[in-house]
C-alpha positions in Angstrom: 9.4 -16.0 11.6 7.0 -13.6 10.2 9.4 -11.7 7.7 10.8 -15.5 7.1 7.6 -16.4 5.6 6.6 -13.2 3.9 10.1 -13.5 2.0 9.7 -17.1 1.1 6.1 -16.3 -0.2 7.3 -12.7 -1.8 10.3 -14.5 -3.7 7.9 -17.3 -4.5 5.7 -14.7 -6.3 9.3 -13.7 -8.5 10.2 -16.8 -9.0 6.7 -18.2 -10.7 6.2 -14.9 -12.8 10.1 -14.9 -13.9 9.9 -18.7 -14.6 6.8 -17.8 -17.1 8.2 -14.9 -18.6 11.4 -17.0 -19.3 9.3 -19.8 -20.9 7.2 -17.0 -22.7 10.0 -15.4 -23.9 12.6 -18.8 -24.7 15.5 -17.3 -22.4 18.4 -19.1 -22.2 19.4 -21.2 -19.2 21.7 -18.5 -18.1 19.4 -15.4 -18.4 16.9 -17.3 -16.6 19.7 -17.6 -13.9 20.2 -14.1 -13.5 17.0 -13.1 -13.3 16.5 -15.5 -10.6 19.2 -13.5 -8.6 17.3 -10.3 -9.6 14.2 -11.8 -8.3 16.3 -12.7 -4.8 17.1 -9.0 -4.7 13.4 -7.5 -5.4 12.4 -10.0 -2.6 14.5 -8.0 -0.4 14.3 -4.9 -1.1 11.1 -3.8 1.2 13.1 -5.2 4.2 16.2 -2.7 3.0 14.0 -0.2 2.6 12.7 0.1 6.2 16.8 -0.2 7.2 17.2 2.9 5.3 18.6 5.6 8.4 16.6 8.7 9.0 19.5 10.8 8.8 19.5 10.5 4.8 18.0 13.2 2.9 14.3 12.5 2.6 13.8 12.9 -1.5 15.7 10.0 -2.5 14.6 7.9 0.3 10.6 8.4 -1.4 12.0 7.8 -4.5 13.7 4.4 -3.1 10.3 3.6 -1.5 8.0 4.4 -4.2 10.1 1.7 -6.8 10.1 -1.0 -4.0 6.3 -0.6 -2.9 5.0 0.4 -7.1 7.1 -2.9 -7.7 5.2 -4.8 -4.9 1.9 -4.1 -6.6 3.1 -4.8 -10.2 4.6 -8.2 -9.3 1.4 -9.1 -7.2 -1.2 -8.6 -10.7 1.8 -9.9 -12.3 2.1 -13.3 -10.1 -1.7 -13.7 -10.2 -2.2 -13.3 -14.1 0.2 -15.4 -14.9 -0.8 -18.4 -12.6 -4.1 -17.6 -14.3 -2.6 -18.2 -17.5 -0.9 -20.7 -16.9 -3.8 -23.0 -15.7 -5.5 -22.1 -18.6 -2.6 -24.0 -20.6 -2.9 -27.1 -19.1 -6.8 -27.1 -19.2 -6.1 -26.5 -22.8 -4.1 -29.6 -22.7 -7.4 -31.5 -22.4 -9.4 -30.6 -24.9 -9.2 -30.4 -29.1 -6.3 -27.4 -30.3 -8.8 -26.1 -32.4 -11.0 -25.0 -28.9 -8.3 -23.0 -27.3 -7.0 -21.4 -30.7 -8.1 -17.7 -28.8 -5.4 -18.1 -26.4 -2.2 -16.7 -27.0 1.2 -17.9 -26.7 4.1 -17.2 -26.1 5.3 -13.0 -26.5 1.6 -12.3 -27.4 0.4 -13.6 -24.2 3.3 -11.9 -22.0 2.7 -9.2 -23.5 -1.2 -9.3 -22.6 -0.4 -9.8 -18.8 2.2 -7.3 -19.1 -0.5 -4.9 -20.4 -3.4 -5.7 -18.1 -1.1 -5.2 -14.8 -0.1 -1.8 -16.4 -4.0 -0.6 -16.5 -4.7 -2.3 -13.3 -1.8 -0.2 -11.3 -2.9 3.0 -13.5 -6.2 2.9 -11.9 -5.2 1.7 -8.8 -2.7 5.0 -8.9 -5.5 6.9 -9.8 -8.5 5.1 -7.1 -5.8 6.4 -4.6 -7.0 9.8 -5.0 -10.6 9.3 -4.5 -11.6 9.3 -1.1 -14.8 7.4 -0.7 -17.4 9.0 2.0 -19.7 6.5 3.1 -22.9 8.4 5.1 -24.5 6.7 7.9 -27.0 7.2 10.5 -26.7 6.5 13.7 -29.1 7.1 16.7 -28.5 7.1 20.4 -30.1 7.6 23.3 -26.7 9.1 24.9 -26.9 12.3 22.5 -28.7 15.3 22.9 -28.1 16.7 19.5 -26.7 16.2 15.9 -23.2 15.3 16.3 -21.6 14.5 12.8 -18.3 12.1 13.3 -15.7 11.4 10.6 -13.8 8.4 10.8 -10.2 8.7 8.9 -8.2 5.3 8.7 -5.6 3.5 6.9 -3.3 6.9 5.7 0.1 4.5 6.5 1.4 8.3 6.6 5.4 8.1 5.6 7.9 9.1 3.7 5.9 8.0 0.6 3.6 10.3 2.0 3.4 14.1 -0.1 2.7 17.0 2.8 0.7 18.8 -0.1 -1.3 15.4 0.5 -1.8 15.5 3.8 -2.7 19.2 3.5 -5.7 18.4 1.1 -6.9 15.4 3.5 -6.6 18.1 6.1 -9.0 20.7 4.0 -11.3 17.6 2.8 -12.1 16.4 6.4 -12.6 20.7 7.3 -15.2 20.9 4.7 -17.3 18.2 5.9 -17.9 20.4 9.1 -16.9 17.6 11.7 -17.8 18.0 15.6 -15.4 15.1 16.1 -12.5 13.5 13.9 -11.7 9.8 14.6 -8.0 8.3 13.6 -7.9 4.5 13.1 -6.6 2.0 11.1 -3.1 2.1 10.6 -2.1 6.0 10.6 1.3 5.7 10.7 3.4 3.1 7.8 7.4 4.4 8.3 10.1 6.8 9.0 7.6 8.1 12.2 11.0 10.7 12.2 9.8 13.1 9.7 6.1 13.5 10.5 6.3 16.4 12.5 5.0 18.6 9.6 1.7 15.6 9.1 0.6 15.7 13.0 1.1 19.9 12.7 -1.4 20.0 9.8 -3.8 17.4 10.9 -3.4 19.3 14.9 -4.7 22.6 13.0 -8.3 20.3 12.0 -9.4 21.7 15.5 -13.5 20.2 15.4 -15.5 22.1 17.5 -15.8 19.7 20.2 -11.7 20.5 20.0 -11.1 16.7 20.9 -10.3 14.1 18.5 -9.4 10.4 19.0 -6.6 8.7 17.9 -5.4 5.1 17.2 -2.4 5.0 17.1 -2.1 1.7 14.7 1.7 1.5 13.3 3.2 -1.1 10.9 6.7 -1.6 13.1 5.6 -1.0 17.0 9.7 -0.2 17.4 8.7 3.3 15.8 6.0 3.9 19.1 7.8 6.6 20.7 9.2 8.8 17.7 5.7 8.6 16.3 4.8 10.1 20.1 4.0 13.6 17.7 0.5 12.1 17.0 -0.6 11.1 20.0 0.3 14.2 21.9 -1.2 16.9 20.3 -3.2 18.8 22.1 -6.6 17.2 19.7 -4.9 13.6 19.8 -4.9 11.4 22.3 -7.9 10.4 23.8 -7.3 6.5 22.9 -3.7 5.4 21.9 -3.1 1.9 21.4 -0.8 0.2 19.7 -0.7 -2.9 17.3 
């Protein structure tokens, strides 16, 4: 029921922006048609991509996932500029022409939206790189000394995921001197098959309290067991749950 409604929603998302671009653009009937069946197909395509077998070679399969999930992002800014626009054309509707003379029309105004999502998914590329470290204090009764705690979540680590990546995560938590390393959120996105090499690097953080803990959050439970190499390193382990 769940991937029911998240397609229905997901092609509703295609089906608004295409039905604007058509308009903005004066398509014919017919190419509206087949970008309609385009729009069926992009709907899709995230389920397809989690059907793709483990046993292909992993450089196309990132490439596949990249398009599908870059695409995801463009069509959301895309869906939600557009329904912007478009209520902004029928509250033009009620007032004088000569008050909403600013707004464009037609190509100009496709073209604005087009523009806008392009900067917004630049700098969301780019936000993606900068890892925000939050500082807080925390006093207990239970310690007998400093302990300093980093808290890692949400790396959905996959096959989207670069090992020269997870090699710099690695170094960046090392250099803020840790005495314990906390996985949560969801660690773990797809393909838990090829992230042997991930759980080796992030096993060789080693704090010195040599114990780190580890929730185990995955997107598709089915994948528990392959993505076992997480949870049972020697400084994973201490918590595991899944969700």
């Amino acid at each position: 029921m769940f991937f029911l409604v998240a397609a229905l929603v997901y092609f509703s998302m295609h089906a608004l922006v295409w039905a604007r671009t058509s308009q903005q653009l004066g398509l014919s009937r017919r190419a509206t048609l087949l970008g309609l069946l385009i729009a069926a197909f992009l709907t899709i395509s995230p389920f397809l991509a989690h059907f793709i077998p483990a046993t292909w070679p992993q450089p196309p399969v990132r490439v596949a996932w990249w398009l599908v999930y870059l695409w995801m992002g463009v069509i959301f800014y895309l869906f939600w500029l557009q329904l912007v626009v478009f209520v902004l054309e029928l509250a033009a509707r009620l007032v004088p022409a000569s008050w909403t003379a600013w707004l464009p029309r037609g190509g100009r105004q496709l073209s604005l939206v087009v523009l806008i999502t392009v900067l917004i998914v630049i700098y969301g590329l780019y936000a993606a790189t900068q890892w925000n470290v939050p500082r807080l204090n925390i006093k207990s009764p239970h310690l007998t000394r400093d302990t300093r705690i980093v808290l890692v979540s949400d790396t959905h680590f996959g096959v989207m995921t670069r090992q020269a990546w997870v090699e710099r995560l690695a170094s960046f938590i090392k250099d803020l001197q840790p005495d314990l390393v906390l996985f949560a959120g969801d660690q773990i996105n797809d393909h838990p098959e090829w992230l042997e090499p991930k759980a080796s690097v992030l096993a060789d953080i080693a704090p010195p309290s040599a114990c780190s803990v580890s929730w185990a959050t995955m997107n598709f439970t089915s994948a528990w067991e392959p993505a076992s190499c997480f949870t049972t390193r020697p400084v994973f382990g201490c918590c595991a749950t899944r969700v």
